[in-house]
VOBA-983863 format. One record per residue: residue number from 1; z negated, x negated, y negated of N, C-alpha, C in turn. Coordinates in Angstrom, 1 decimal, padded with zeros to 4 digits. Atoms other than C-alpha are relative to their C-alpha. Last residue first. Layout:
% VOBA-983863
{NUM {Z X Y} {Z X Y} {Z X Y}} ...
***
This chain:
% VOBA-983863
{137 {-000.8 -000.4 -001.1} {042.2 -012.6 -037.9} {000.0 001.9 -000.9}} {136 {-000.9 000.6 -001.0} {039.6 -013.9 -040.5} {000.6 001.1 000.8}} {135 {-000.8 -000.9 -001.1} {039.0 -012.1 -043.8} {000.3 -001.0 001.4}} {134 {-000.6 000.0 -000.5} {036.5 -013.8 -046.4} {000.6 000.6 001.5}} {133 {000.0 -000.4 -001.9} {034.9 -012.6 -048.8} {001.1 -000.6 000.5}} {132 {-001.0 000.9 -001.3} {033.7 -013.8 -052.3} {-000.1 000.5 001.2}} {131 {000.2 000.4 -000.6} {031.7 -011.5 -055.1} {001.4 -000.6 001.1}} {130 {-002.1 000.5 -000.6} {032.3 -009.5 -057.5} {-001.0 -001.2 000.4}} {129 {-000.4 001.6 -000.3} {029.5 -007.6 -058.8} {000.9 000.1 000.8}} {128 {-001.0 000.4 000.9} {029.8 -003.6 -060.0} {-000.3 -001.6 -000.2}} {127 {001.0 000.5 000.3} {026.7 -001.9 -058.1} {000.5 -001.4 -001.2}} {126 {000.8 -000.4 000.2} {028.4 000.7 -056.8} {-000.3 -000.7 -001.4}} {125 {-000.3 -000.8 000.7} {032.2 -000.3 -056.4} {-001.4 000.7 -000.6}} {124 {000.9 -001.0 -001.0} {031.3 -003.7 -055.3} {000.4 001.2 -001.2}} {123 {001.0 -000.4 000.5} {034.3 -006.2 -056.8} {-000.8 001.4 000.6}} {122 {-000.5 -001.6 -000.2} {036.2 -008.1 -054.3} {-001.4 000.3 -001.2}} {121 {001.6 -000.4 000.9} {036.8 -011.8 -054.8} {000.6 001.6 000.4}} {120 {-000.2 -001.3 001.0} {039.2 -012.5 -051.6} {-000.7 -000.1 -000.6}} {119 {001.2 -000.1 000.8} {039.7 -015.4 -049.3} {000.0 000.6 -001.1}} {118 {000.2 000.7 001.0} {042.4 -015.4 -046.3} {-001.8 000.2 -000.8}} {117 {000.7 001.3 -000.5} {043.2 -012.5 -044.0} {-000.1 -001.0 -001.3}} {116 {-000.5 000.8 000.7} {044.2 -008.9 -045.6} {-000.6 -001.4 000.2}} {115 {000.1 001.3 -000.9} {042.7 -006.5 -043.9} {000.7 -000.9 -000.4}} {114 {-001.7 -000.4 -001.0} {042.3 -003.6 -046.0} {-000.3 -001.7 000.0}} {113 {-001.2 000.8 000.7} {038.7 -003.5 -047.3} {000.7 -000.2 000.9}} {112 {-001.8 000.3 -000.7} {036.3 -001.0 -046.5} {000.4 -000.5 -001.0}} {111 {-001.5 -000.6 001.0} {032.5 -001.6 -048.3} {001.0 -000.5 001.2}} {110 {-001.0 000.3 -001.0} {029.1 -001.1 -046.8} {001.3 000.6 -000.4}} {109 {-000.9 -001.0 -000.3} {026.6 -001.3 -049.8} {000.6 -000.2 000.9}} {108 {-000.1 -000.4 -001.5} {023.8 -003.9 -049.3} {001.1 001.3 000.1}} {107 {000.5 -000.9 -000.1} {023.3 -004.1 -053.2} {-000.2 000.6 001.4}} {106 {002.1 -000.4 001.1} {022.9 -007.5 -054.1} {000.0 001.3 000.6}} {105 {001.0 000.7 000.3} {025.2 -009.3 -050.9} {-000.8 000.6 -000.9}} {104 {000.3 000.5 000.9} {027.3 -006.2 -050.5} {-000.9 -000.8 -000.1}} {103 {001.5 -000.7 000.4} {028.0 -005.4 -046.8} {-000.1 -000.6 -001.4}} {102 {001.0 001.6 000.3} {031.6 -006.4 -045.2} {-000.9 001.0 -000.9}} {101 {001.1 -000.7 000.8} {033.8 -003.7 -043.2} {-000.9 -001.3 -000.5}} {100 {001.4 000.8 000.2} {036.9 -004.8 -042.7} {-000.6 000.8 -000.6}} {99 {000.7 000.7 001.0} {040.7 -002.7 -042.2} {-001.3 -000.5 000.7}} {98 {-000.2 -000.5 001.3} {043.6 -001.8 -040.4} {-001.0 -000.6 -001.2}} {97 {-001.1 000.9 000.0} {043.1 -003.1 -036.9} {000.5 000.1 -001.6}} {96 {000.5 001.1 -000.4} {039.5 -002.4 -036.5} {001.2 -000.3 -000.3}} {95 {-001.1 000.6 001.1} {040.1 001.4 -038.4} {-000.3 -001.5 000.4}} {94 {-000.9 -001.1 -000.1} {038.5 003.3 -034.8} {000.8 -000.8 -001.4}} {93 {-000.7 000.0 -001.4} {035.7 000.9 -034.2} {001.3 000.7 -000.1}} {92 {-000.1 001.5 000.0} {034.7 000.4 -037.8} {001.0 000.0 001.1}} {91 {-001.0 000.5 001.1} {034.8 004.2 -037.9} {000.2 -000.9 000.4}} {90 {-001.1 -001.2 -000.8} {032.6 005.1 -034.5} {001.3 -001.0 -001.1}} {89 {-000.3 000.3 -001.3} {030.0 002.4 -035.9} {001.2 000.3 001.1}} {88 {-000.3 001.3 000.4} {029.7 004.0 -039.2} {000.8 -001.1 001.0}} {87 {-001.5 -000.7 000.4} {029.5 007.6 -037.6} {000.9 -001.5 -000.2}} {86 {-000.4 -000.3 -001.0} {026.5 005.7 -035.4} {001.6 000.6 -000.2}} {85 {000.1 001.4 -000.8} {024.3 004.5 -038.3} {001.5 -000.4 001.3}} {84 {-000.9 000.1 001.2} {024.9 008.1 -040.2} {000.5 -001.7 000.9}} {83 {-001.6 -000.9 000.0} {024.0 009.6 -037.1} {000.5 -000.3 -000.5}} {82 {-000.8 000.0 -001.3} {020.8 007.4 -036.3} {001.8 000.4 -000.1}} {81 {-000.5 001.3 000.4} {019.9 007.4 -040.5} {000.6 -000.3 001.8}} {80 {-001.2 000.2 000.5} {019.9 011.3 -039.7} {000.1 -001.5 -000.4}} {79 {-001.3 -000.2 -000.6} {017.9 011.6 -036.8} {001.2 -000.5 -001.0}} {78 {-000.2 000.8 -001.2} {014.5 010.1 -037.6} {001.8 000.1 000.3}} {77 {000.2 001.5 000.1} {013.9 011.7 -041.1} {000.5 -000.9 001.1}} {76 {-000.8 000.8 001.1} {015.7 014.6 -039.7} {000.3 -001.2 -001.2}} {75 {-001.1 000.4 -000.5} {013.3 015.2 -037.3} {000.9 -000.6 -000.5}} {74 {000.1 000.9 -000.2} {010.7 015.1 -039.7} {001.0 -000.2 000.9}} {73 {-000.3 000.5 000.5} {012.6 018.0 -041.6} {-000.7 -001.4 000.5}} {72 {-001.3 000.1 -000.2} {012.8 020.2 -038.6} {000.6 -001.4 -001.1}} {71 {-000.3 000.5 -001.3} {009.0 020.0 -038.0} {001.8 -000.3 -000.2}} {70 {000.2 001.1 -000.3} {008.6 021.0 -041.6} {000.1 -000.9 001.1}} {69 {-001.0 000.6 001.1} {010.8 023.8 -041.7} {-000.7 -001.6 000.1}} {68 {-000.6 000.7 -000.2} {008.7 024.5 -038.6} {001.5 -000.1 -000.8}} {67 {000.3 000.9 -000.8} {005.7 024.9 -040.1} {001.4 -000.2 000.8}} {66 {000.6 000.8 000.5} {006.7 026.9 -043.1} {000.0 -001.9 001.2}} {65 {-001.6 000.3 000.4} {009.0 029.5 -040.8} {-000.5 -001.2 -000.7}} {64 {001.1 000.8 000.9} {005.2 030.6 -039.3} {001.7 -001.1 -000.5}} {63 {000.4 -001.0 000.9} {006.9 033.8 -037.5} {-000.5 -001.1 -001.2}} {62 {001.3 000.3 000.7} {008.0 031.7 -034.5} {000.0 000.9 -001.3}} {61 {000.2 -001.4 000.3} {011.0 033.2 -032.4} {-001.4 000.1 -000.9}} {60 {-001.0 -001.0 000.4} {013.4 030.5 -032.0} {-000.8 001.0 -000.8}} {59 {-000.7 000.5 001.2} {010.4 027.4 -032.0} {000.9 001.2 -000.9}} {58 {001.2 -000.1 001.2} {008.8 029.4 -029.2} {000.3 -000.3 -001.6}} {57 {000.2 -001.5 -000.1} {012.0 029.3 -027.3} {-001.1 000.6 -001.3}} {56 {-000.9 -000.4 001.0} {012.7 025.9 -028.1} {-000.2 001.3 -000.5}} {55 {-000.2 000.6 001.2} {009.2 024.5 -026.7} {001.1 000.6 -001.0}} {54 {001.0 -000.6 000.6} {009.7 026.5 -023.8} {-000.2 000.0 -001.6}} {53 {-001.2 -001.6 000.0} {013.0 025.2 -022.7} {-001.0 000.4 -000.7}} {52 {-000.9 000.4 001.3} {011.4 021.3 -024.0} {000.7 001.3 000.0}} {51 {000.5 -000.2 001.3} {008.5 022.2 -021.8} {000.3 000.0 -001.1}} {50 {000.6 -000.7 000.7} {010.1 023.2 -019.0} {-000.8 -000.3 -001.2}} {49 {-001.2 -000.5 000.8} {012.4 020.2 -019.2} {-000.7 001.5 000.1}} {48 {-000.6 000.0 001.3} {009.7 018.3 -019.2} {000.9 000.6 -000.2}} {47 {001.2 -000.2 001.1} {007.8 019.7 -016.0} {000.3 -000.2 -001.2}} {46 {-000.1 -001.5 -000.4} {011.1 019.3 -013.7} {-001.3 000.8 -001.7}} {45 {-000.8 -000.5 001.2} {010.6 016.0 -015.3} {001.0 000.8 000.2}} {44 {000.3 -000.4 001.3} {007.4 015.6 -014.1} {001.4 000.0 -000.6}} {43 {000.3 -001.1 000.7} {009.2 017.1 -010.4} {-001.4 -000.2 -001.6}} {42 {001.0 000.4 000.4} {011.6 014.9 -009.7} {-001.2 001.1 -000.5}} {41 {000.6 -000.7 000.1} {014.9 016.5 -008.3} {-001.9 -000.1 -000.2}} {40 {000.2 -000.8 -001.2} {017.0 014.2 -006.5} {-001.2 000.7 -000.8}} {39 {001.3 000.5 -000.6} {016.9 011.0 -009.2} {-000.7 001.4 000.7}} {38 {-000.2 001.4 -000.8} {020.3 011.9 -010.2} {-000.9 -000.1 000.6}} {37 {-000.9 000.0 -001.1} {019.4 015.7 -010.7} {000.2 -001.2 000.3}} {36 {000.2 -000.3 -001.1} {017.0 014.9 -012.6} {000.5 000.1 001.2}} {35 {000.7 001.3 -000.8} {018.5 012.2 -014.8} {-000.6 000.8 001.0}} {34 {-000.4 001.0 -001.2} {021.1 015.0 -015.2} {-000.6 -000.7 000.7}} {33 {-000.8 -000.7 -001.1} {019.2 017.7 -016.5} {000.7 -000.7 001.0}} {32 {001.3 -000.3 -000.8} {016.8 015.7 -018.7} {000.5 000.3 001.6}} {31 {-000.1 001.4 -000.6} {020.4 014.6 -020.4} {-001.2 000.3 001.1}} {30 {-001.4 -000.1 -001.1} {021.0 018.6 -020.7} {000.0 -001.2 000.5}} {29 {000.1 -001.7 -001.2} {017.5 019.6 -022.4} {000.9 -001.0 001.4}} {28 {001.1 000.6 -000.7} {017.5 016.5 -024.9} {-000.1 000.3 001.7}} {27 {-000.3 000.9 -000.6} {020.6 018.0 -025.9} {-001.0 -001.2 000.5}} {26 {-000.7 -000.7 -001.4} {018.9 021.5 -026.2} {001.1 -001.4 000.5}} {25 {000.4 -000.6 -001.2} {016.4 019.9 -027.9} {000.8 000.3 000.9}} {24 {000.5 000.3 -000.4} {018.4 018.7 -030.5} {-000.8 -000.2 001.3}} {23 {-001.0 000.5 -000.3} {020.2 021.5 -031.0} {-000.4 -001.4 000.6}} {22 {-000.5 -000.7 -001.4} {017.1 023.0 -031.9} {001.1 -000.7 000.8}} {21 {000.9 000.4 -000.7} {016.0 020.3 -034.6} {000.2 000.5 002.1}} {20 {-000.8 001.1 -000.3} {019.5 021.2 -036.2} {-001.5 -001.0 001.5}} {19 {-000.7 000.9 001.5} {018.2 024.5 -037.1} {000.4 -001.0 001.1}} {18 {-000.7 000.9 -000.3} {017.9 028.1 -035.0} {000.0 -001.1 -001.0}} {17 {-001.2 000.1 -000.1} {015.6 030.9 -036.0} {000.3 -001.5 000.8}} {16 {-001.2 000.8 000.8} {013.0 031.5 -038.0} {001.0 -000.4 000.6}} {15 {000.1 001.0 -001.3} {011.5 034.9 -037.5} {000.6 -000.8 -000.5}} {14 {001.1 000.4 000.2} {011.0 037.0 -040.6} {-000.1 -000.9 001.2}} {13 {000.3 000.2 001.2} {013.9 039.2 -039.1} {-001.6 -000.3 -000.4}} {12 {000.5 001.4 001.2} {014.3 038.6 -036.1} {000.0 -000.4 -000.9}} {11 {000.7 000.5 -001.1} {014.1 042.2 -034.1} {-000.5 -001.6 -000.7}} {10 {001.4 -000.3 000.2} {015.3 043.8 -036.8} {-001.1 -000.7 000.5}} {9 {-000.2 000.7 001.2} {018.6 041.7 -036.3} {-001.6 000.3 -000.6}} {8 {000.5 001.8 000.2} {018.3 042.2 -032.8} {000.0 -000.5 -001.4}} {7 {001.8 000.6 -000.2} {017.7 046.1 -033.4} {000.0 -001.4 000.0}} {6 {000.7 -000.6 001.4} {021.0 046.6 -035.6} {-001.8 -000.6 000.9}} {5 {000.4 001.2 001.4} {022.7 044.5 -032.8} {-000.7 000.3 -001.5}} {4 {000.8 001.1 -000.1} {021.7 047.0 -030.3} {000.4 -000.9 -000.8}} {3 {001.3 000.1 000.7} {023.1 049.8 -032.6} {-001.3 -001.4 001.1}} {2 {000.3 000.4 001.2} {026.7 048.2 -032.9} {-002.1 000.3 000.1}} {1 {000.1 001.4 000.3} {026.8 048.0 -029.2} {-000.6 -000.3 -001.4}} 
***
């Protein structure tokens, strides 16, 4: 065992591998998977999800590491303000009874504050104005 993992290591070295882009894909992969299956077996998107298996594959074992560092970092233009967008969203929803989230009028920061009904000055921890909020319910 130990010497076939001596070859897969040989095997990909100078290859690039796995990033966040892959992952990606392979959740692309699995929604593909279902809408097919719902919709009995379609065949262009029998066609997209070979292209998206293919597409990874190629991706895994590429030699040109340049080109898809770049490919991984436009994704990441797109993906990560989604994720951050989305953690925010999770939160809010999960501390709803506990605390507010209110946005800095100058700086647009998104600040927790403990729930406290009435009318607050709160000072912004970034951008250091104090400003008026108010809490209902």
């Amino acid at each position: 065992m130990a010497n076939f993992k001596d070859k897969l290591v040989r095997f990909m070295n100078g290859r690039y591998g796995i990033d966040e882009l892959y992952f990606g894909l392979i959740v692309l992969y699995i929604v593909l998977f279902f809408v097919n299956y719902a919709l009995q077996r379609v065949f262009i998107i029998d066609l997209l999800m070979w292209a998206v298996l293919i597409f990874m594959i190629y991706r895994i074992f590429s030699r040109n590491v340049q080109a898809r560092t770049g490919e991984n970092e436009k994704f990441l233009k797109i993906w990560n303000p989604i994720r951050t967008t989305s953690k925010l969203t999770i939160r809010r929803i999960k501390e709803s009874k506990t605390h507010r989230f209110r946005k800095c009028p100058h700086c647009s920061t998104m600040l927790r504050l403990p729930r406290k009904t009435g009318k607050h000055t709160v000072e912004c921890p970034s951008c250091h104005h104090d400003f008026e909020v108010r809490i209902r319910l």
